[in-house]
N, C-alpha and C positions, 0 to 999 in steps of 0.2 A: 573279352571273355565271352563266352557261348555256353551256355545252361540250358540244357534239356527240361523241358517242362516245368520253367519258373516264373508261371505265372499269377500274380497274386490272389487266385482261391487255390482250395485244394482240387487235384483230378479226381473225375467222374471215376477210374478207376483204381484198383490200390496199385501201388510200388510193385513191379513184380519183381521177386524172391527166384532165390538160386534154386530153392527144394521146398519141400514139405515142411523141414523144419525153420527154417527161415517164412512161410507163412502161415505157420503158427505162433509162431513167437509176436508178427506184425502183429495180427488180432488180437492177440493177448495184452499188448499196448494199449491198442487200438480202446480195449475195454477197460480200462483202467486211467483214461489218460484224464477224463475228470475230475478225479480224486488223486494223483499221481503226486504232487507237488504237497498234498499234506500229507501222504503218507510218507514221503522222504522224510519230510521235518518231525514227523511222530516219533518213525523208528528210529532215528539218528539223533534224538534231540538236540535237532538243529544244525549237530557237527555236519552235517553234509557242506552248509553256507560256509565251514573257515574250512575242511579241504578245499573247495572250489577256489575261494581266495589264496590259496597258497599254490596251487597247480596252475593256476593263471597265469599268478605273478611273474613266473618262470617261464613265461610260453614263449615266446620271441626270442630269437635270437640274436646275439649280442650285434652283428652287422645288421637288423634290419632296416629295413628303409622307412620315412620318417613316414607313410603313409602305407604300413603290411597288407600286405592278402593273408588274411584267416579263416579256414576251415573249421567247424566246429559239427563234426563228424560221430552220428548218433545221437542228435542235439537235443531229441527227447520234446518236450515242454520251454525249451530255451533259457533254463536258468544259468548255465555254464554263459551260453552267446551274451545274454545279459550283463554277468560280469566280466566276460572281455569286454565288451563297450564300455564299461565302468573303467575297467583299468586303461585301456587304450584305444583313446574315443577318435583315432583317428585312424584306426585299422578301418579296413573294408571286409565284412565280414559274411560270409556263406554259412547257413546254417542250415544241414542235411539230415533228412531222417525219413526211414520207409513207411511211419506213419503220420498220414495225414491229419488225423486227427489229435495227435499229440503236436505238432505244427501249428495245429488250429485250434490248439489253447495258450500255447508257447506266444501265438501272434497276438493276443489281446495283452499280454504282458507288453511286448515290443511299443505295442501302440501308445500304453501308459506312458510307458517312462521315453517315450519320443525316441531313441534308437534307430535315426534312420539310413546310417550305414551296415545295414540289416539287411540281407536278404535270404528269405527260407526259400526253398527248394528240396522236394520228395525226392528223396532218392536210398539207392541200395547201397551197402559201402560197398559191396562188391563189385559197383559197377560206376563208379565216379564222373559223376560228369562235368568236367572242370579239365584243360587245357594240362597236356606236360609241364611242371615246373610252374606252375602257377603260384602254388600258396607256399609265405613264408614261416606257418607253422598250424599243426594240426593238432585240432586239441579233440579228445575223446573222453568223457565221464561216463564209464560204468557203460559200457556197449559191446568193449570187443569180448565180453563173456557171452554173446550174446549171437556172434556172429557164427555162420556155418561153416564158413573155409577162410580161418584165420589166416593162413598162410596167403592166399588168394588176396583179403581183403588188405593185407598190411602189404602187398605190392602195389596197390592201387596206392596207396596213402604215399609210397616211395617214389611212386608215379609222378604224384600232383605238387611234392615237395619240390621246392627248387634245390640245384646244390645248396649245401650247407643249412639247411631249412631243416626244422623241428619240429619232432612229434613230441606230444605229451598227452599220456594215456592218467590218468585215473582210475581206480578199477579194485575192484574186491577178488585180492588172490586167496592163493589157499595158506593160509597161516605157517609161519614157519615152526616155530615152538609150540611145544605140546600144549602149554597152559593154555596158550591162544587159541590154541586149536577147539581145547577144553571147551574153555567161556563161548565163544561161539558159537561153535556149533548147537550148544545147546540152548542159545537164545536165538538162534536161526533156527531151529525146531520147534520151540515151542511160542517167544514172545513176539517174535518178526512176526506170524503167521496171520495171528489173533489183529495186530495193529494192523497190518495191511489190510485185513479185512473190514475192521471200522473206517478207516479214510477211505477206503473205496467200493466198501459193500460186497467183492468178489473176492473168495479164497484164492482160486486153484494159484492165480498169477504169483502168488507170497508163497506156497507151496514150492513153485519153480524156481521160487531166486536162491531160497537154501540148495534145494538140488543143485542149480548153476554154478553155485559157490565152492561146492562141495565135488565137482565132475571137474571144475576148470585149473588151469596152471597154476603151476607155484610161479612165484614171479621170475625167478631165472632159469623155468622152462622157457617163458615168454620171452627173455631176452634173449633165450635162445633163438627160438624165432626169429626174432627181430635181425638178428646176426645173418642169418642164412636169406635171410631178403632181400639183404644188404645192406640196414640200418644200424647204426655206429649206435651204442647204449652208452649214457653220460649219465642219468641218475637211477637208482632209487633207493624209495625212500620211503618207510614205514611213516603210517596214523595211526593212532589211538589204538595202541598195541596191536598194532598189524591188523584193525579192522579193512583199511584202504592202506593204496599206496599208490605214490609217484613213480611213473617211471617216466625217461624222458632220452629219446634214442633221436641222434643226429644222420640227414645224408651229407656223405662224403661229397668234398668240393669236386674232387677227380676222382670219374669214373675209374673201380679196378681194372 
């Protein structure tokens, strides 16, 4: 395997991004990423830790081999990469994200709990630097809201899977039922905002995630997507009244 710029500090300069909006979004990480890890656990009290255990659990696919390639794609702070090593401590695991600073918080975690079938590496989803067919499942939490050319990045991701290899997205769509939509959005207006702000001293970023939530897919747009990529969809699956949800899209063994 051959990885573009993996080596253990972060680069002198940032990830470079597809547009404007893609390095905006990095910096906007990038500022947050010290306080990142208690503002998940604030806003979500907690629930974020049993999504994550539950979209894990399901990563791999039923054929994989007794030692997987895992991508963990948008990997933030590394608490997803984390619990794949907890679950399946004998994967070999990539963990990719365009800022280097949220990497270089993620990696003091890594160091703790000794994790050393771990390797982070800076990178763009849009621009994958990992071999055809490499990885036997790609796990993503709460990123591809986040990406510029969704269509773009999820060919990369179909790229780097092997036949029959899994993705598993995590991710805040946009609610299907009105109720949900209700309760939401109006605690993504008013109490999201105020918490983010206390775990990490800076508005605009909590300002933006309601906006993202609120601009992005309903989730069988996205599997629409996924279809026209050429990714086969096998789940999803509603959290706590469709605050998050699983989805989980396979590549065909034989090319169409």
């Amino acid at each position: 395997m051959t990885i573009a710029g993996s080596g253990p500090t972060d680069p002198v300069e940032p990830v470079p991004t597809v547009d404007d909006h893609g390095a905006r979004v990095q910096r906007m990480f990038s500022s947050i990423a010290h306080g990142y890890d208690r503002a998940n656990r604030w806003m979500s009290l907690g629930t974020d830790r049993a999504w994550r255990r539950r979209a894990v659990a399901g990563l791999l696919p039923e054929d994989a081999p007794p030692a997987p390639h895992v991508l963990d794609l948008c990997a933030g702070t590394l608490d997803s990469t984390l619990e794949i090593a907890r679950q399946h401590p004998n994967a070999s695991i990539v963990a990719g994200d365009f800022s280097a600073k949220m990497l270089e918080h993620g990696r003091r975690k890594l160091d703790a709990a000794e994790a050393r079938r771990v390797k982070t590496v800076p990178m763009d989803a849009h621009a994958i630097p990992l071999a055809d067919g490499w990885a036997d499942a790609v796990f993503c939490a709460f990123g591809v809201r986040n990406l510029s050319d969704l269509p773009r990045a999820m060919a990369e991701v179909r790229r780097v899977l092997r036949p029959g290899g899994l993705l598993t997205v995590l991710e805040f769509f946009r609610p299907e039922s009105w109720i949900a939509r209700s309760v939401h959005g109006l605690y993504n207006r008013t109490v999201l905002p105020l918490v983010g702000w206390a775990a990490t001293g800076r508005l605009d970023p909590y300002l933006y995630l309601p906006r993202s939530i609120g601009a992005f897919a309903r989730v069988d747009d996205y599997l629409d997507l996924l279809r026209d990529t050429g990714l086969e969809p096998a789940e999803r699956t509603p959290l706590t009244m469709e605050i998050a949800w699983i989805v989980r899209a396979r590549k065909p063994e034989v090319e169409p």
